[in-house]
N, C-alpha and C positions, 0 to 999 in steps of 0.2 A: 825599224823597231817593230814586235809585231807586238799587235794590241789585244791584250785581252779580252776573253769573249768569256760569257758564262751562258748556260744550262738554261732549258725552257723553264726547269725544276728549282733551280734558283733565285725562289721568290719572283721571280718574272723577270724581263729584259723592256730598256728602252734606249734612245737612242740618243745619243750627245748632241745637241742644236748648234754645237761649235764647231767640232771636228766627224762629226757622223759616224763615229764609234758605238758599238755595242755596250751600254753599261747594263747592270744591276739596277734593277727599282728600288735597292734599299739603300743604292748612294747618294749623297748628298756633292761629290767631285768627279769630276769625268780623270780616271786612271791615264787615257794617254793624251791629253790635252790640257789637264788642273783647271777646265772650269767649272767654272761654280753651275750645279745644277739645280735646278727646279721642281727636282722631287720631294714630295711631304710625305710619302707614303711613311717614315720612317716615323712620322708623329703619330700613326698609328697604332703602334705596338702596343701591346696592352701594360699596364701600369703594374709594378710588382708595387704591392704594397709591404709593407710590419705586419707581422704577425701580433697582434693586441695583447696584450695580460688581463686574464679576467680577476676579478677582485674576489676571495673567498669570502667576504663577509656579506657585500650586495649582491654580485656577480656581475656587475658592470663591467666592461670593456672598458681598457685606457692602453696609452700609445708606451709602448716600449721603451719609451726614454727619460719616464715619469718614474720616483720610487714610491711614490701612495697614491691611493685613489683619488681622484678629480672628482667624486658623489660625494662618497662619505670618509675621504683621507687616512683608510685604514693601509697599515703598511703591505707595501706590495711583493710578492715573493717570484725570485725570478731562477732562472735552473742554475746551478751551480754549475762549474767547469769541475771534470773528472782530474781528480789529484792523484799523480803516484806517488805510494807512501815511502816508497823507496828511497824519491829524490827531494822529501823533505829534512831540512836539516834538524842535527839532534840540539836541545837544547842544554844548554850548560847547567853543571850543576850546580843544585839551589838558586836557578831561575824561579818565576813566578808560573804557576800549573799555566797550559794553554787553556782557554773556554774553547769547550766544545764547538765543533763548526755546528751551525744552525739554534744556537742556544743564546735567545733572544738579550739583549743589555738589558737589566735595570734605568729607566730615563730618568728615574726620582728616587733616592733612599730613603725611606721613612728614618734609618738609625740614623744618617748624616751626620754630624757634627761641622760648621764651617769652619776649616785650617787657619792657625794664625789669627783668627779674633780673639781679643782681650777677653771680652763676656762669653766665648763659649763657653758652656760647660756639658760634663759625661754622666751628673749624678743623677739618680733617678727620685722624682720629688713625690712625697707619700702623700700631697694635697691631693683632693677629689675635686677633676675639675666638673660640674653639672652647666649641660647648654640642658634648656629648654624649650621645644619646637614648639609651633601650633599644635590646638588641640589636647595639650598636655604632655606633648611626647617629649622625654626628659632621654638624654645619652652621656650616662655619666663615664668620665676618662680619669685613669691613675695609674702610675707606677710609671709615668716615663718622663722625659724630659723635653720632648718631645709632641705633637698631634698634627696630624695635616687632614686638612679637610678638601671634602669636593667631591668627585665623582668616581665609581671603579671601572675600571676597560680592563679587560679580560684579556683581550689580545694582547696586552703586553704584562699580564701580570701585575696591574696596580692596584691597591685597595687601601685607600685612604682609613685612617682611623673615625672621623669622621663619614661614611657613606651617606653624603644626602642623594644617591639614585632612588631610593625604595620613598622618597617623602616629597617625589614630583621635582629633583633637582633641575632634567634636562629640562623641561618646557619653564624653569623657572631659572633659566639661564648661568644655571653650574657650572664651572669649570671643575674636569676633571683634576687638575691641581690647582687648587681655588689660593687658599690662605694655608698660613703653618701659627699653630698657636705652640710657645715654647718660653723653658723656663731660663734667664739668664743671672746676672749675679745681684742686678739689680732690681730683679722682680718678674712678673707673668707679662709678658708681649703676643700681639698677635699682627702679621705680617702678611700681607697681599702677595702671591708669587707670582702674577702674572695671570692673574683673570681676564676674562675678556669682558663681563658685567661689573665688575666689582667687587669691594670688602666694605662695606660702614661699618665702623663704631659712633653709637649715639647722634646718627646722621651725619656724617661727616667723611666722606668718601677715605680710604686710606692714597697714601701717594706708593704706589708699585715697587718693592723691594725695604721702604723705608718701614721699621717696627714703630711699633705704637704699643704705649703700657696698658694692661689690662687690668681691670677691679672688680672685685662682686659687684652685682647688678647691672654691668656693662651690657648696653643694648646693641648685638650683631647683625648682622645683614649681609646675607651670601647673594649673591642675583637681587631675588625676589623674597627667599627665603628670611625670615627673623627668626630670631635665638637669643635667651636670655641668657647670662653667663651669673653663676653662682659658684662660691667657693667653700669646700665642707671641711 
């Protein structure tokens, strides 16, 4: 059988300690003999790495296999794959419209209404609800049935009815979807949706998703933030 030989040019030659065959310095098995060789040269190669995603809102670098940033968890945008429109199918008629490709979800409805609850309701209530902030600063809310408070992110298009961003929400530990203050059948509630500091009424932490009745005078507490609640 004859034995393979390779090229000066072929990343170099050495010589099988087994059978004294010509191998390649990038093998790791002697071709006419199968043993095991002694070369490491092959741990040498240089490392392809990932190409990173940079984050458009800090420009931090994160790994390719991540969909938000590891700094400041803004969503990460990666290249679309090229679609033939040709070979997309048509949709049936009186399907529901396609959303547009790259036309970001709504993660929160302000209109919402929860399905299948007894107490929901769609009316919109003509009371005037007034919070009162430090300082004086008064945000009176009407005409819905509805308020969600907390903080606005831009990059997805949110914007609370309440905005505590402009009255030192983030250093005073806002969630951007804090509470939802909302009308039901048996009167004003206000509801913790998943903060990560908190909701008090009248010192007394809320329990997370569970509503609590609201009353004029009721003393609020977003993070750090206090708010008087008056009803006009």
């Amino acid at each position: 059988m004859e034995i393979p030989r390779w090229k000066e040019d072929d990343l170099g030659v050495d010589t099988c300690s087994h059978c004294g065959a010509t191998v390649g310095t990038r093998l790791y098995q002697c071709p006419a003999c199968h043993y095991r060789l002694a070369n490491t040269s092959f741990l040498d190669w240089p490392e392809v790495l990932p190409v990173p995603i940079v984050c458009k809102r800090c420009q931090a670098e994160n790994s390719p296999t991540v969909s938000t940033c590891q700094n400041c968890g803004a969503a990460l945008e990666t290249l679309p794959r090229a679609i033939d429109q040709e070979t997309l199918p048509t949709r049936p008629q009186g399907a529901a419209p396609i959303r547009p490709f790259g036309q970001p979800i709504a993660m929160f409805n302000p209109s919402f209404t929860r399905p299948g609850s007894a107490l929901s309701v769609t009316r919109v209530n003509s009371e005037v609800l007034v919070l009162t902030l430090g300082q004086g600063v008064t945000v009176r809310l009407t005409g819905r049935s509805e308020y969600f408070v907390g903080r606005s992110d831009p990059m997805v298009s949110w914007m609370p009815h309440v905005d505590l961003t402009q009255f030192g929400g983030g250093p005073a530990g806002v969630s951007r979807r804090h509470a939802r203050i909302f009308y039901e059948q048996n009167g004003l509630h206000i509801e913790d949706i998943g903060s990560l500091n908190g909701t008090y009424i009248n010192t007394v932490r809320l329990i997370t998703r569970v509503p609590h009745p609201l009353h004029s005078g009721d003393e609020l507490r977003f993070g750090s933030i206090e708010a008087t609640l008056h009803l006009e």
